[in-house]
N, C-alpha and C positions, 0 to 999 in steps of 0.2 A: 191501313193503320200504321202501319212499318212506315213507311214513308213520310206518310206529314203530320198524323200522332207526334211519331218521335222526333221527329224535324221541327216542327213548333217547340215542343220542350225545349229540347236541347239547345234552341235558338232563345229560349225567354230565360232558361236559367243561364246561358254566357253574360247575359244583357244583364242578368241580376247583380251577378259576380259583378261585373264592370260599374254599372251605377255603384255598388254601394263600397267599392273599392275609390273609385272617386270623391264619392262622397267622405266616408271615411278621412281621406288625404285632404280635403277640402275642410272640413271640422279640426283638425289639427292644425292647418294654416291661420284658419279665419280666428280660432280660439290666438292665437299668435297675436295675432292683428287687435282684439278686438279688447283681451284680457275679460276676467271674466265676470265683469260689473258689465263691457258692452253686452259680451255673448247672453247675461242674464236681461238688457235691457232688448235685446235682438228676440230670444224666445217667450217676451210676455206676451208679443201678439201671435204669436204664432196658433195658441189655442184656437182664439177667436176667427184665424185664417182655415183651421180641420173643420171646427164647428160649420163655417158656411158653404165647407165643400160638402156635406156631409149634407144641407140642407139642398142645395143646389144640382146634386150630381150624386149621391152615393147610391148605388144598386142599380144606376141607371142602365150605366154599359154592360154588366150581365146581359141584365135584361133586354138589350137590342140585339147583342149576339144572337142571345136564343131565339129572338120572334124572326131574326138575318138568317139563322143556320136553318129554323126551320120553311121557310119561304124559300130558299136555295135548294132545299131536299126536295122538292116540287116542281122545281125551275120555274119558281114563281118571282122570276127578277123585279116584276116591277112591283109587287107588292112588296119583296124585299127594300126597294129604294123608294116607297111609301113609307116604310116603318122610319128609314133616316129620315127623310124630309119631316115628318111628324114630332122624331126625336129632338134632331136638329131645331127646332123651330119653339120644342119646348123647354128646352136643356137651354138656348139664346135667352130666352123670359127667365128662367129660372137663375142665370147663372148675372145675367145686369142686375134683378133685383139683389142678389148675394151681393154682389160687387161694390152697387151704390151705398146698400146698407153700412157696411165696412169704413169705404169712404167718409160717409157721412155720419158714420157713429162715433166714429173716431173721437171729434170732443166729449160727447156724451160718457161714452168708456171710461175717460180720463175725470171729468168730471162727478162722476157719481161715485169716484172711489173704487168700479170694479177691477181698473188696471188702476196698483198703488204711486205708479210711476209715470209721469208727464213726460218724460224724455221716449216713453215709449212709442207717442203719435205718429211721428214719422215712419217707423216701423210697418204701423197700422195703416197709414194711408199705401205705402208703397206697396202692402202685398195686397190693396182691392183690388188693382187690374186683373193679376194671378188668378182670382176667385174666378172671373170669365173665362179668361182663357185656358184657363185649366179644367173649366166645367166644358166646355168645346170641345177639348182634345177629347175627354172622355166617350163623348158622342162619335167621333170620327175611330177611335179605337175599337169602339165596341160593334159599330160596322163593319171592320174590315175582319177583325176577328170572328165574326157571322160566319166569315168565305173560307175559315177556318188558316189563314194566313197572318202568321207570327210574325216575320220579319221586322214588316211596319212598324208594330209594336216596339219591338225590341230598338230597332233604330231609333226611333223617337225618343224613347228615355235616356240614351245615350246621349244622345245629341241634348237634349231639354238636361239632362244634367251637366255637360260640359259647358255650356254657356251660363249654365243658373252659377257656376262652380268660378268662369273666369269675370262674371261680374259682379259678384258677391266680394269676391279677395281687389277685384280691381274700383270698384266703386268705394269698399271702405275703407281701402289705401288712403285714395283720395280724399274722403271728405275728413279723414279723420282729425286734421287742422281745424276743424269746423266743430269739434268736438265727439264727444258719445255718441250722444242721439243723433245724430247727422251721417255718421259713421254708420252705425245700426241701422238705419233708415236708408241709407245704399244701399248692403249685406241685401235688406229685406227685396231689394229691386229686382235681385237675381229672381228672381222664382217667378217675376214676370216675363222678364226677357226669355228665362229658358222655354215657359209653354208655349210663348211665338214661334220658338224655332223647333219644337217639337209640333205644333200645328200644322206649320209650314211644310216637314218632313209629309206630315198625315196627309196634307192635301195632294200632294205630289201621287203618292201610293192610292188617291183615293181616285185619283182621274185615270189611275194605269187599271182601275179594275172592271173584268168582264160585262158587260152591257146586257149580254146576254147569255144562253147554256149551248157551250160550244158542242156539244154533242147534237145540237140541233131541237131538241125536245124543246118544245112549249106547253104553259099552263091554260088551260081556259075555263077552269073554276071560276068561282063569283070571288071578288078581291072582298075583302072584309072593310066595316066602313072607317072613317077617322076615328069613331067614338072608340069600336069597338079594338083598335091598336094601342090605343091611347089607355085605356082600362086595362088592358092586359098587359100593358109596360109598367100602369103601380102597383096594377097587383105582385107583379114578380120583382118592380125592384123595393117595394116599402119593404119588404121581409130580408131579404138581402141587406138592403141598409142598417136596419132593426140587427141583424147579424153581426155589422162592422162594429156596431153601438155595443155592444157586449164586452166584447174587449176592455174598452176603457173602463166599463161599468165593474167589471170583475178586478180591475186595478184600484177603482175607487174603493172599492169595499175592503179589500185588501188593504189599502190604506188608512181604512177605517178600524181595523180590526187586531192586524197584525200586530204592531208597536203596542197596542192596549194588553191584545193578552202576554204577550212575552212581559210586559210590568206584573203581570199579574202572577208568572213566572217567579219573577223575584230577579228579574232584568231590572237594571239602572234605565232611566229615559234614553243616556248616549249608548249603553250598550244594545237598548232593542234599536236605536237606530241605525246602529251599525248593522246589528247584524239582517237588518232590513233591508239595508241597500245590499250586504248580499247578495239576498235571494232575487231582489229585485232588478237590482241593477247591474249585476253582474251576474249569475248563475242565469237568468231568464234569458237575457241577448244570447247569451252562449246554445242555448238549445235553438235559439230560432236561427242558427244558421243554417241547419240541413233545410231550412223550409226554404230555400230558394228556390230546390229544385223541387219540393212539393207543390209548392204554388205556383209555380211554372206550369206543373202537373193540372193543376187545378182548374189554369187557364184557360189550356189548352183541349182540357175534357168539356167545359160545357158546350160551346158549338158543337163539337166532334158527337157527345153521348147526343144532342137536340136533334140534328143532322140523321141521327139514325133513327130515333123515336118517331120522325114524321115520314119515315119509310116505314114505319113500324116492322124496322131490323132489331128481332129480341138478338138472335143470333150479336146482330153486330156490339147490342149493345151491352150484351154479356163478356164478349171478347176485349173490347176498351176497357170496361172495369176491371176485369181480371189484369188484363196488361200493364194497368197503371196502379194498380196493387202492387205485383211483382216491382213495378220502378218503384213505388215507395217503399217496399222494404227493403231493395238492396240501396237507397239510399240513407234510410235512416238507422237499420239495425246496427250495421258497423259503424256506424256516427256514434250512435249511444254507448254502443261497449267502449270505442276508442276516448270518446268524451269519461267517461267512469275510468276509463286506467288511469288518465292524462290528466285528471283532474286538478292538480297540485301544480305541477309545473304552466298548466294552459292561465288557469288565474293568478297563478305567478308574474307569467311573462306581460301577461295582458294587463293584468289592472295593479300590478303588486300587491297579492291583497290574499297570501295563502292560505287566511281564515275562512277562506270563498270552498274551500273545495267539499266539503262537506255537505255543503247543500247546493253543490253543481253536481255531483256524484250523486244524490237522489235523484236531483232532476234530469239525469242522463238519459234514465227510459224516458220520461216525458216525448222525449224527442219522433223515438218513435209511436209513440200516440197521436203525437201534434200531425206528422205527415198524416196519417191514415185520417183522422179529423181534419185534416183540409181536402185530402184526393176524396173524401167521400162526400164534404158536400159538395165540391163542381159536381159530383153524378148526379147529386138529390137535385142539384140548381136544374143541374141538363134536362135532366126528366121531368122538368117543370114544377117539383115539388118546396121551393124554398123555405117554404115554413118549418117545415120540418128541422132544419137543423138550429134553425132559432128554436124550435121548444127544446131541442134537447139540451143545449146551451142552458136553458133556464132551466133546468131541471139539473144539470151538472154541476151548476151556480149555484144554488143551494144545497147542493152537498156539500158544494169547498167552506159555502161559510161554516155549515155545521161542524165540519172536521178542522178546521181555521179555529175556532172557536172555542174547539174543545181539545186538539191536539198541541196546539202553540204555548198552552199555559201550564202543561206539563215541563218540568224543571228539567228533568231528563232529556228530552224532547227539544224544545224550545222552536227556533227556525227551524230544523227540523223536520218540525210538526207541521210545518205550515210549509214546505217541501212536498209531506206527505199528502197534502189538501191538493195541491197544485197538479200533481200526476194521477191522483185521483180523479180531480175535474177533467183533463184532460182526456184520463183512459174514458173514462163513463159515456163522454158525449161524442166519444168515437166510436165505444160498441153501440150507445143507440141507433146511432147514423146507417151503421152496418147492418143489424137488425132490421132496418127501411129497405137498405136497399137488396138482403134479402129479399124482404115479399118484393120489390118491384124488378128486381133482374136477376132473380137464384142463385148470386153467386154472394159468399162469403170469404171467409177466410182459406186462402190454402193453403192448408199448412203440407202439403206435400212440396210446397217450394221454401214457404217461410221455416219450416225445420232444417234446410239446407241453411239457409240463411244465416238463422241463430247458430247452428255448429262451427258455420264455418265462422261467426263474428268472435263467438266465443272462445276458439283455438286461436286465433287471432290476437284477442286481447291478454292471452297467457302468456302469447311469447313476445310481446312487446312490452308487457310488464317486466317479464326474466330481461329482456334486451335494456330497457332503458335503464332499469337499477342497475346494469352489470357495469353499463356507458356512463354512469351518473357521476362518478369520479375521478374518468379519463376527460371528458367533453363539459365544453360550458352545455348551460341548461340548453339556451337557445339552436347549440346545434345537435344533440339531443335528442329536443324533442322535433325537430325537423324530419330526421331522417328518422326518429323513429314511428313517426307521423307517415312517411314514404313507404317503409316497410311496411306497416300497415297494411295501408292499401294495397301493395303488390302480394302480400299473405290473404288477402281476404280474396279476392282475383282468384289467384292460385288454386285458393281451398273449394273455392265454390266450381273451379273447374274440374275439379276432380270428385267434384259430389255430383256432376253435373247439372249444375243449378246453374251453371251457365254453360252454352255449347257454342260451335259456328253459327247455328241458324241468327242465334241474335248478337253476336258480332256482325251480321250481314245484312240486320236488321237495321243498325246504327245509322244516324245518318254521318257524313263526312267520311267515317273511315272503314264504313262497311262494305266497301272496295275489296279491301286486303283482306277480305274471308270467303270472298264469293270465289 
């Protein structure tokens, strides 16, 4: 587990950091380029480009990992590379029809009014190829991640966003003599060209892998038939996709709901709208930053908990959840306290917009809810169980509307209240999840590590408070809140060393630099 557990991770959350720092730098450009009547004509197809991955390919590659990891746990290679060729073969059907539809809806779109803007076509035509090739890569990703092997992964998004990044800024250079939509309609090219070169990467990684169980073992079981692979890839990826679908849906309603009750508040229409985008638009990014290394997490657990379950290793697979509990709370507890101290100056620096920290500083905990709500469902996915975190979702989801509903239109309150909806949702359909995966691997919370945890985040966030107020009128903000950002971290380190919440064993567990403890 020490070794490629943590080696996966660690290798999907650099690749996180990286893509979305490029990205990032590349939104800042192309907004440059494009101003923001393009950027708005650039993002009205884009809906329509998630909408048909989502039909196309979402929960797919889960779902091949798991039926990969567990055919590899048997050294069942060739059933294993049945389940690709099956996938491959239906993810190709599924992802030409996405593609062509796109293509070919394009006037239609435009014409019935449901995109208000005609300069948007071009847009639309340019990200149908994307819709294929990115429904591919998923297929190729989600196999190689079976063999419990990151790398691939991580390289391909790199690369698929460096090129998405330098033909997006260099095609709308170009056409921009051509006007907006021309302009736009290059931007949109990048997202083809980059899946090519992240397929390309895939395919490379896919010819390097094992043919057969280098240990020598072979399987001579009965191979299960086409139907019966095929059946058990929608069963486990419809629920999983169903999963992805929540998100936005819990955004809609949000949308639906929030701005209404803050008027009902005794908010102005521009004051709930502001303080909408708030919560929305700035307090919510700000928490999902520690999920880089959650969903990293998340990744990298379902082959790995799959892998063990077709050993039927409870043992093992007790050991993985605990392990990657422990990573999610020493990732998220000190994110949330640092995020609540820092509050003021982080929406400051970021969005200018010091009205933000109030309902960034509610949402602080969220943070650590959101982790433990993603590491928990890779387990429920691993163990086969997907549904499960979909009903809990829907059952959490009507809680935030009730508390949306009834907490936002209190005067006192206001966003707020609808902060208080959001960590709500968040914590519930993490302790259900938990609760699951109780009865299925006895393990819950431990709080013999997660008390270390909180103490030490907690003495942490005191003395970076005393620190930064002390610095606050010697030091501009930005350097500040830098180094009191550094200190942080090396106080939170410290503290948990000395609580022994962290020792040598797992420095040595590390990949990269677990050298220098052994």
């Amino acid at each position: 587990m020490a070794s490629g557990f943590l080696k996966g991770t660690l290798i999907l959350t650099i690749a996180g950091f990286v893509v979305k720092a490029i990205g990032s730098i590349n939104w800042i450009l192309l907004s440059r380029v494009l101003g923001g009547e393009g950027i708005g004509i650039y993002q009205m197809a884009f809906p329509i480009y998630l909408f048909l991955l989502q039909f196309s390919s979402a929960g797919v590659p889960i779902a091949i990992s798991i039926l990969t990891a567990e055919r590899l746990a048997i050294y069942d290679y060739t059933g294993a590379k049945r389940v690709f060729t099956l996938s491959f073969w239906m993810l190709t059907a599924t992802g030409l029809i996405a593609s062509f539809a796109m293509y070919f809806g394009a006037d239609w779109l435009i014409s019935s009014g449901y995109i208000i803007d005609s300069r948007a076509y071009y847009s639309i035509i340019a990200l149908a190829p994307a819709v294929f090739f990115v429904t591919l890569i998923s297929c190729f990703r989600g196999y190689i991640q079976g063999f419990e092997l990151m790398t691939p992964t991580a390289v391909s998004q790199i690369v698929e966003q460096l090129l998405r990044v330098v033909v997006m800024l260099g095609a709308a250079s170009m056409l921009m003599p051509y006007g907006l939509a021309a302009a736009a309609g290059g931007a949109s090219l990048g997202a083809g060209v980059g899946a090519v070169g992240a397929l390309i990467v895939l395919l490379y990684y896919y010819w390097k892998l094992p043919k057969s169980p280098e240990n020598g073992e072979s399987y001579d079981g009965i191979q299960e038939s086409s139907g019966t692979i095929l059946g058990r890839l929608i069963r486990l990826a419809v629920p999983i996709s169903l999963a992805s679908i929540m998100l936005p849906l819990v955004a809609n309603l949000d949308l639906f709901i929030v701005p209404r009750r803050l008027e009902a508040a005794g908010f102005s229409t521009g004051e709930a709208t502001e303080l909408f985008g708030y919560l929305t638009g700035m307090a919510v990014p700000l928490i999902n930053l520690a999920t880089i290394i959650t969903a990293a997490l998340a990744t990298s657990l379902v082959p790995s908990i799959s892998h063990a379950l077709a050993k039927h290793d409870k043992q093992g697979i007790f050991n993985r959840t605990a392990g990657a509990m422990r990573l999610s709370f020493m990732a998220t507890v000190p994110f949330s306290v640092m995020l609540y101290v820092l509050a003021g100056p982080t929406v400051t620096l970021i969005y200018n917009a010091p009205k933000a920290e109030a309902a960034t500083q509610i949402l602080a905990i969220a943070s650590f809810f959101l982790g433990i709500h993603q590491v928990t469902t890779g387990i429920l996915q691993g163990l086969g169980k997907p549904t499960l975190p979909v009903i809990n979702m829907g059952i959490a989801m009507v809680i935030k509307v009730i508390l949306n509903w009834n907490l936002t239109a209190i005067p006192t309150l206001g966003i707020a209240g609808a902060s208080y909806a959001t960590v709500a949702d968040i914590g519930f359909a993490a302790l259900l999840n938990l609760i699951y995966i109780k009865t299925y691997t006895g393990y819950f919370l431990d709080f013999s590590i997660l008390w270390k945890n909180v103490v030490s985040a907690t003495i942490m966030g005191v003395l970076i408070y005393m620190s930064y107020h002390t610095l606050a009128e010697s030091l501009p903000m930005a350097v500040n809140f830098i180094l009191t950002g550094i200190e942080g971290i090396i106080l939170y380190v410290v503290i948990m060393v000395l609580l022994k919440g962290l020792n040598r064993q797992d420095g040595a567990s590390m990949p990269l630099i677990g050298r220098f403890f052994r």
